[in-house]
N, C-alpha and C positions, 0 to 999 in steps of 0.2 A: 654261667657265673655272673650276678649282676654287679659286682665291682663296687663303683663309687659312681655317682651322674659325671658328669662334667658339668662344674660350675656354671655355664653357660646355658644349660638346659633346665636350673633349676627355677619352680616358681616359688621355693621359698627354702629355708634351711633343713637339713636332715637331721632329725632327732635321731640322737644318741642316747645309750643307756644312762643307767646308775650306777650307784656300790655294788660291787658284791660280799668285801670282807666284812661291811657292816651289817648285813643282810644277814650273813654268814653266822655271824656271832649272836644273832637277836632268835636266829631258827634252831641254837643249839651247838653249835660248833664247840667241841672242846677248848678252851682258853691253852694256849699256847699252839694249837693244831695250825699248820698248814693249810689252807684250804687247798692246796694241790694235792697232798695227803689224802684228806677226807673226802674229795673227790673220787679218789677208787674205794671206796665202801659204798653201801648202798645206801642207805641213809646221804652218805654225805652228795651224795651224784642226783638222787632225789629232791635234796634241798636245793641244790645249786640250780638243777633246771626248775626249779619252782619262783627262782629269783628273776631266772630271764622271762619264765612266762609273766611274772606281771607286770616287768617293765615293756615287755612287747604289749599288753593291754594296755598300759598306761599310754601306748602310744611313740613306743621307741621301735626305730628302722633298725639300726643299729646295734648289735648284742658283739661285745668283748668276752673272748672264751676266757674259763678260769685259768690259763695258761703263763700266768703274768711271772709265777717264781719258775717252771718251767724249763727253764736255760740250764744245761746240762752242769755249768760251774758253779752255778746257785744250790745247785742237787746236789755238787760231790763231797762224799761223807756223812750226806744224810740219809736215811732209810729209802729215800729213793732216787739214792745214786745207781746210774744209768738206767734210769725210767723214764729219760725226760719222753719219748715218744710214747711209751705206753700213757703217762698224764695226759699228752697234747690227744691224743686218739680220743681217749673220755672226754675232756671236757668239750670237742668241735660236736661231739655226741648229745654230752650234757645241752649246748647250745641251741642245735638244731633240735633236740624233743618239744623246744618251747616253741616253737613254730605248730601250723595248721593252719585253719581259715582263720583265724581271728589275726594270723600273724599277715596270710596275705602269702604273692607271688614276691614281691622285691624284699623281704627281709635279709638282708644284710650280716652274713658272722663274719666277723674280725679274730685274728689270729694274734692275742695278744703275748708282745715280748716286752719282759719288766726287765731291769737292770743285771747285771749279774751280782752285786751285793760289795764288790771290790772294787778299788781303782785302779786305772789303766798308767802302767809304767809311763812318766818318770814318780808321779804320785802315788804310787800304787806297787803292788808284786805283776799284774796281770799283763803279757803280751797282746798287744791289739789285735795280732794274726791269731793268736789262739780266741780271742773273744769274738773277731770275724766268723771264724769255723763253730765257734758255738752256738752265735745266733742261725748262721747254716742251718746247722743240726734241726734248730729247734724248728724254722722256718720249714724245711722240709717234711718234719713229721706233720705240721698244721696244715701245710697243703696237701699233703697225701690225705688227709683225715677230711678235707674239703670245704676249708674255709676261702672265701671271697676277697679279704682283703690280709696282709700282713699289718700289723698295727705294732708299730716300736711306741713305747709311753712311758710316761714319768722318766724322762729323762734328765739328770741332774747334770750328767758332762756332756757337752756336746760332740766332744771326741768318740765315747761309748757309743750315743747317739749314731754318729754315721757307722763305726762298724759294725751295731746291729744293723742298719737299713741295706750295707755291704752285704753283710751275711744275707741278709731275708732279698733280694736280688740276686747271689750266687746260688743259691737255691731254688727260687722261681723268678727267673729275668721276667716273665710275661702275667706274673701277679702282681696289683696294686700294691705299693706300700706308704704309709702315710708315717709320721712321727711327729708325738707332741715330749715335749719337755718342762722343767716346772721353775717355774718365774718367781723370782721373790725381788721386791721393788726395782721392777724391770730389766733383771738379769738372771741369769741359771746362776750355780752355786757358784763355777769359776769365771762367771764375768762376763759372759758373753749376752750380748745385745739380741733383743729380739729379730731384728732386722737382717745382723751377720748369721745368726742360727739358720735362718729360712734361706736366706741367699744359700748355705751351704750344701743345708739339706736339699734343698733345687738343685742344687748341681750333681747331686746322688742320683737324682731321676725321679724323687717322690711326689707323689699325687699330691700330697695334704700334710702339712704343717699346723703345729698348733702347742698351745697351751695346756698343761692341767694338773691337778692335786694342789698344791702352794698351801696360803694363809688363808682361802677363802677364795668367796666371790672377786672381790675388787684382786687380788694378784692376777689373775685371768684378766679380767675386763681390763687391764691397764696395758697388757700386752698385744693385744688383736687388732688395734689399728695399724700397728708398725710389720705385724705379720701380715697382714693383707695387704697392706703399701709398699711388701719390699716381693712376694708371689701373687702378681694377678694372675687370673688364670687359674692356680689350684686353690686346692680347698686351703680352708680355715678352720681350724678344729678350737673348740670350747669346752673345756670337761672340768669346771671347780667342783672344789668340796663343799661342800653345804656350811659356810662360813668358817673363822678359824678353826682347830682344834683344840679341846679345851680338858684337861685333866682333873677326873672327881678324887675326892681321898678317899673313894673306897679303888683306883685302879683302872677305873673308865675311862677311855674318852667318849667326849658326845660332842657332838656339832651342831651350835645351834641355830647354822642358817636353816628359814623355813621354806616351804614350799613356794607361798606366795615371794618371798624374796628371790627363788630361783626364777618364776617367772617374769618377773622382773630382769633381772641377770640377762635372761633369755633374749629379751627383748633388745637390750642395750646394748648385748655385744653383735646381734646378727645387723641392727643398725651400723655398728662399725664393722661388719666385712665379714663373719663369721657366719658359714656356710656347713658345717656340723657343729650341733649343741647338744650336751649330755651333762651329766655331774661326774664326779668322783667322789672321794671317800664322804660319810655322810650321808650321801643321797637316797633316797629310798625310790619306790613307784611313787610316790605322791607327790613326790620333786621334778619326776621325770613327766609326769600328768601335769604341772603345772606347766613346764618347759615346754609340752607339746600343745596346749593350750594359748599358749601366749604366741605362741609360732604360727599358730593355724589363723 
């Protein structure tokens, strides 16, 4: 299992993926669908690995399984409540088919856990002990399916935060796990400092810390100095959306940061301490080709 480098080893940053829900939507994806959904259809498990293979051309180490709604409490009530294992099985599937030679021996699958969709008590209806055991859950079935790293992301509380990285630890103590969260003028939704987050998440035992989704590029980039100033040592993760998002009147959203701008991005924040770079929502292969360009 090749894990994550140890930052100490690296002679330059590890490229990360792109989008995939935007990907998703441009290859057909029914509007309102799921992508976890459409994942077990043929079609839709077709498209999904067709996304990682060209961001793995483009030049990404790194591929995030479509597993992000995945989490059994985001699932319950919906069509596929208690599937989260059968999802996570497809998409480490979906993931690995985009590999071969062109991907190489160190290609990299992340076991991606998204939010559960609620807030955790006293804000919320949710028990933290039951959203610990859910990220479990979901943590377990991604390793059994044989992904490399645990990846907790877009995290808006940093309480959720650590008991998915809990949960993805009680389920595989001896698999990596990394956690990024999403920063808007250098804080997550309920206040918390770049600095205090990572100090915390270190004390969890994770590899890699970091930023992603927000208003764009600059939400990221303003956060990456004070997360690598507060974890030397582990990584630094960078995953913006390809500039704000922006609402059309027919229903859209589009993003209008460009390629060339993420290589830019690219540059500026592995200057400031960022040791994996990728996009998020927005991003295409051509985002992620500029990213790995600028990097190289």
């Amino acid at each position: 299992m090749p894990g994550l480098d140890p930052v100490s080893t690296l002679a330059r940053p590890i490229v990360a993926d792109g989008a995939m829900g935007t990907a998703l939507f441009a290859a057909g994806m029914p509007a309102g669908e799921a992508p976890e959904a459409w994942l077990l259809t043929g079609p839709g498990a077709a498209a999904i690995t067709a996304v990682h293979r060209g961001h793995v051309l483009a030049g990404a180490r790194i591929l995030l399984t479509s597993s992000f709604g995945a989490n059994p409490l985001r699932l319950a009530g919906s069509s596929l409540d208690g599937r989260a294992g059968e999802v996570c099985r497809a998409a480490v599937a979906a993931a690995r088919a985009a590999g071969g030679p062109a991907a190489g021996p160190a290609l990299i699958i992340a076991g991606s856990l998204g939010p559960t969709g609620g807030l955790l008590a006293p804000y919320g209806l949710l028990d933290p002990g039951a959203v610990r055991a859910a990220y479990a859950e979901q943590a377990a079935s991604l390793v059994a399916a044989g992904v490399d790293v645990l990846w907790v992301e877009t995290m808006m509380d940093l309480r959720e935060a650590v008991a998915a990285v809990d949960g993805a630890r009680d389920a595989a103590p001896d698999v990596p796990v990394v956690a990024t969260l999403v920063f808007s003028r250098g804080r997550t939704m309920f206040g918390d400092t770049p600095a205090d987050a990572a100090a915390t998440l270190a004390g969890r035992g994770v590899s890699g810390v970091g930023a992603n989704c927000g208003d764009g590029f600059a939400s990221v980039e303003e956060v990456i100095p004070a997360l690598a100033a507060a974890v030397p040592g582990l990584h630094v993760i960078a995953k913006a959306n390809a500039g704000a998002p922006m609402r059309q009147s027919d229903g859209r959203t589009v993003y209008p940061g460009t390629a060339i701008e993420a290589g830019a991005y690219a540059r500026r924040v592995a200057d400031a301490g960022a040791t994996v770079i990728g996009g998020c929502c927005g991003t295409t292969a051509d985002h992620v080709a500029a990213i790995a360009a600028a990097l190289a």
